[in-house]
C-alpha positions in Angstrom: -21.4 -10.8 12.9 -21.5 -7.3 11.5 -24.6 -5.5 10.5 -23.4 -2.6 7.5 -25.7 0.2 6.5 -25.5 1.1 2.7 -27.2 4.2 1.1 -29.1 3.7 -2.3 -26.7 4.3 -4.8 -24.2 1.7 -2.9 -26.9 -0.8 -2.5 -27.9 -0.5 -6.2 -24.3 -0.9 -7.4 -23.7 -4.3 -4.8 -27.2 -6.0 -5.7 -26.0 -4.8 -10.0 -22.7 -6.4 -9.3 -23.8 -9.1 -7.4 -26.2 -10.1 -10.4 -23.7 -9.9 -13.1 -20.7 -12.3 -11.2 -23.9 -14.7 -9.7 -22.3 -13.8 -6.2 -23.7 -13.2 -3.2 -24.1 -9.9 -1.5 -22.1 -11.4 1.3 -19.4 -12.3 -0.5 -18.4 -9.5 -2.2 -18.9 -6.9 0.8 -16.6 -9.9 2.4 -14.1 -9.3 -0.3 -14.3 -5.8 -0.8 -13.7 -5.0 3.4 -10.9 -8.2 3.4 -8.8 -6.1 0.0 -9.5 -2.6 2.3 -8.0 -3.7 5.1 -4.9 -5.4 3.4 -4.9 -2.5 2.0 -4.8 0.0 5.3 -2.8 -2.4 6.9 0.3 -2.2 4.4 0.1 1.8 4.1 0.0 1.2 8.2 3.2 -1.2 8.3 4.2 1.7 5.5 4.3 4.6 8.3 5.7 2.9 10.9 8.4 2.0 9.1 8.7 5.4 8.0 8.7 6.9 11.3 11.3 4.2 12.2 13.7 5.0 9.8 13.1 9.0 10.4 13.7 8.3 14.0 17.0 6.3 13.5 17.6 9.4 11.1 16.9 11.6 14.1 19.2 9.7 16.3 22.4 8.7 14.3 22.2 11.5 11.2 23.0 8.6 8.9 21.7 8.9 5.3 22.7 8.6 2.1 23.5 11.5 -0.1 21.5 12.7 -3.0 24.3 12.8 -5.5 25.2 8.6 -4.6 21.2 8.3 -5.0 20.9 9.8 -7.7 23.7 8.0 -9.0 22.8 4.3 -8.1 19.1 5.2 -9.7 20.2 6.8 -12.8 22.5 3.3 -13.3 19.4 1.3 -13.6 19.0 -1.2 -16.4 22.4 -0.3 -18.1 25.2 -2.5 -18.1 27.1 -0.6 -15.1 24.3 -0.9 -12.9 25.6 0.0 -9.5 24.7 -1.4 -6.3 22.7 0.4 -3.9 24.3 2.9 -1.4 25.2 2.1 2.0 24.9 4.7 4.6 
């Protein structure tokens, strides 16, 4: 169980909200923290797999070059779309 302490204006726009969808209080704090947290979770996965890849980077020096990027991205959605670079 988890107790949440709202000031006013927060508390006015939850009960206005609740009201209009004929929700609960409950459920819509429930829904708002459960999207937050999916939320904060993928920018977490996000990071770590940035911090993975800059480590390989770190480790190997393998990247792609910005002219073969640019390249690949500038062949989007035409007819000789090219496929994506390979370190």
């Amino acid at each position: 169980m988890l107790g949440v302490r709202l000031d006013e204006q927060l508390e006015n726009r939850l009960n206005r909200l609740a009201k209009k969808t004929r929700r609960s209080k409950s459920f819509l704090a429930k829904e708002a923290l459960a999207l937050y947290i999916d939320r904060e979770e993928h920018k977490q996965r996000e990071n770590e797999l940035m911090l993975s890849r800059w480590e390989e980077y770190q480790e190997t020096g393998e990247s792609v070059n910005n002219e073969q990027m640019t390249e690949w991205l500038e062949s989007w959605g035409t007819e000789q779309e090219q496929p994506c670079p390979v370190k």
